[in-house]
C-alpha positions in Angstrom: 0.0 0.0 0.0 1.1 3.3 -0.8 1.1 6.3 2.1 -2.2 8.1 2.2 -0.7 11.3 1.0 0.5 9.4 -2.1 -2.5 8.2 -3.3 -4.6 9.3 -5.9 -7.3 12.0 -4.9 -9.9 9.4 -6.4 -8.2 6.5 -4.7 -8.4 8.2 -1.4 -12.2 9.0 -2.0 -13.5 6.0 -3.0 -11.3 3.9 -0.5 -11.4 5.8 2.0 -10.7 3.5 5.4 -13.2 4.7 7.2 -15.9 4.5 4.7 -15.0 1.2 3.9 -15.1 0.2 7.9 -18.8 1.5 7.7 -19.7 -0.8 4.9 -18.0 -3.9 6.4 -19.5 -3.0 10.0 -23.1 -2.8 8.3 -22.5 -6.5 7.0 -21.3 -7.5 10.6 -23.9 -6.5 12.2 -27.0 -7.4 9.7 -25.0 -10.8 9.9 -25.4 -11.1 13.5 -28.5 -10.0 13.6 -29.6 -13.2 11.6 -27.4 -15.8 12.6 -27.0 -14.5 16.6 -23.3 -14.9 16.0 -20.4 -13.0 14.8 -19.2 -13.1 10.7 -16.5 -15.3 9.9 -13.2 -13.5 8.6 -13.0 -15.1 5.4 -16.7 -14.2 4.6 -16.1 -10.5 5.6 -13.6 -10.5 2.9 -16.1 -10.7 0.2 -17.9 -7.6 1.6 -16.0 -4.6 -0.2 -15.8 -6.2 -3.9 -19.7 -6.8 -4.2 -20.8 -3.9 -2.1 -18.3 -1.2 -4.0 -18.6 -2.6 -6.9 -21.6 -1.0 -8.4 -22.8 -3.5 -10.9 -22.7 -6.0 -8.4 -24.4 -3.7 -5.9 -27.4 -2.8 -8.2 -28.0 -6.3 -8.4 -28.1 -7.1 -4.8 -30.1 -4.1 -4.1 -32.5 -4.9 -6.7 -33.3 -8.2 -4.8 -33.9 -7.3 -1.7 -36.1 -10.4 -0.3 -34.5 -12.7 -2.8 -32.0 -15.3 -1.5 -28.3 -15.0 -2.5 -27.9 -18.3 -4.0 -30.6 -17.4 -6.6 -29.6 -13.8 -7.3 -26.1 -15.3 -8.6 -27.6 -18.0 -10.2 -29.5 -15.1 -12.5 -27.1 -13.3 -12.7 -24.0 -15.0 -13.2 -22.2 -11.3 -14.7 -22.0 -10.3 -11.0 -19.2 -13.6 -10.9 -16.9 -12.4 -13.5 -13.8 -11.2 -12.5 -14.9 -11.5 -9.2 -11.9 -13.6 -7.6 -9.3 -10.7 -8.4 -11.7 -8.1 -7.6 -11.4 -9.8 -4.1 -7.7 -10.0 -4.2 -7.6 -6.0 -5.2 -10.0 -4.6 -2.5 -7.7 -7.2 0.3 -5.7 -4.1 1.7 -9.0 -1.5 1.8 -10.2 -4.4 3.7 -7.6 -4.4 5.9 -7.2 -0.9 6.4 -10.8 -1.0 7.3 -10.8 -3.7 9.7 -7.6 -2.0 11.2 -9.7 1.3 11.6 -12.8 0.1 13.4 -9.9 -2.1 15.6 -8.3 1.1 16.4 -12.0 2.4 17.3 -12.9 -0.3 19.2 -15.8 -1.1 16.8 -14.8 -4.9 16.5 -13.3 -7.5 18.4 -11.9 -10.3 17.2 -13.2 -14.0 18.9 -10.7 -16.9 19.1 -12.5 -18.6 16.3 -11.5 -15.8 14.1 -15.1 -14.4 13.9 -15.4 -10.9 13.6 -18.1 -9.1 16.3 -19.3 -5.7 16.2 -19.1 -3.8 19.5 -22.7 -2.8 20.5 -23.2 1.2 20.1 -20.4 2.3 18.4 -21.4 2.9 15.0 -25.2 4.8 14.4 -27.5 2.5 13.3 -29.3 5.5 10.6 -28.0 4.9 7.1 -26.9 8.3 6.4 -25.1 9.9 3.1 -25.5 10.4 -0.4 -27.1 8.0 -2.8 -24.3 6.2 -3.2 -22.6 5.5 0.4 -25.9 4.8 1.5 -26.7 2.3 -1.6 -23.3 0.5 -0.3 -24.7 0.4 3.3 -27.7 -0.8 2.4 -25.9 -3.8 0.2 -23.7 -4.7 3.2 -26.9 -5.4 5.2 -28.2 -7.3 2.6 -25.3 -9.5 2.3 -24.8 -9.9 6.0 -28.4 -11.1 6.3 -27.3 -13.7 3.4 -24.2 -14.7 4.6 -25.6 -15.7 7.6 -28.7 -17.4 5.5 -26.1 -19.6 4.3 -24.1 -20.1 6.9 -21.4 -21.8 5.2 -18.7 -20.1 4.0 -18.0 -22.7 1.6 -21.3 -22.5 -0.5 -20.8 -19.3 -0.5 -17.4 -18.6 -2.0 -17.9 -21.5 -4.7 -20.8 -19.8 -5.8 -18.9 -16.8 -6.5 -16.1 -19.0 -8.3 -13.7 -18.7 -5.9 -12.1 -22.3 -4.4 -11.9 -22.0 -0.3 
């Protein structure tokens, strides 16, 4: 990763750490919400490429009610590229992660779950269209992920071996 002060102004903006650590604590959270336990790591890594990633975004939004599973099934565009789409976003995600650790937003359980720390973060979606489009994608995948409960299924149905 480059320093922050050497990174493009558009970079910066879009990546910003502590926009991304909003987007990935709306997924912990809407993902604990369903399952009653915290996110597994290697699921919260998925998080930033479908959320950010507009197409993939419009497509998750657009299905609200509709299970995960089928939504990628329909639309199988929203698996292209996606594997180094995953391995691009890797150090936002960590320089998320790293931010809402440094806030003491999430902890981090011995099973390598990731837990949101109750009250930290305001639960109103706020922003313009498009932050709170990304929030509102996060929750939606949270809700899946923990549908699913496997982390497994879920990255081979996204084409990516576990």
């Amino acid at each position: 990763m480059k320093q922050w002060n050497l990174r493009p102004v558009e970079i910066r903006n879009l990546f910003n750490p502590a926009f991304c650590g909003l987007v990935l604590y709306r997924a912990l959270s809407s993902y604990e919400e369903q399952a009653t336990r915290a996110m597994p790591f290697s699921l919260s890594l998925l998080v930033l490429p479908l959320c950010l990633h507009k197409d993939s975004r419009e497509i998750l939004a657009g299905s609200p009610r509709s299970y995960l599973l089928k939504i990628t099934e329909k639309n199988q565009q929203i698996t292209l590229g996606f594997a180094d789409r995953v391995t691009q976003m890797l150090p936002y995600v960590f320089e998320g992660f790293g931010l809402l650790m440094e806030r003491g937003c999430i902890l981090v359980g011995d099973d390598g779950r990731i837990q949101t720390v109750p009250n930290k973060v305001r639960k109103t979606v706020r922003g313009t269209d498009e932050t709170v489009s990304c929030q509102k994608a996060a929750r939606i995948l949270g809700r899946e992920f923990a549908r699913i409960s496997d982390p497994v299924t879920v990255y081979t149905t996204f084409g990516i071996r576990p």
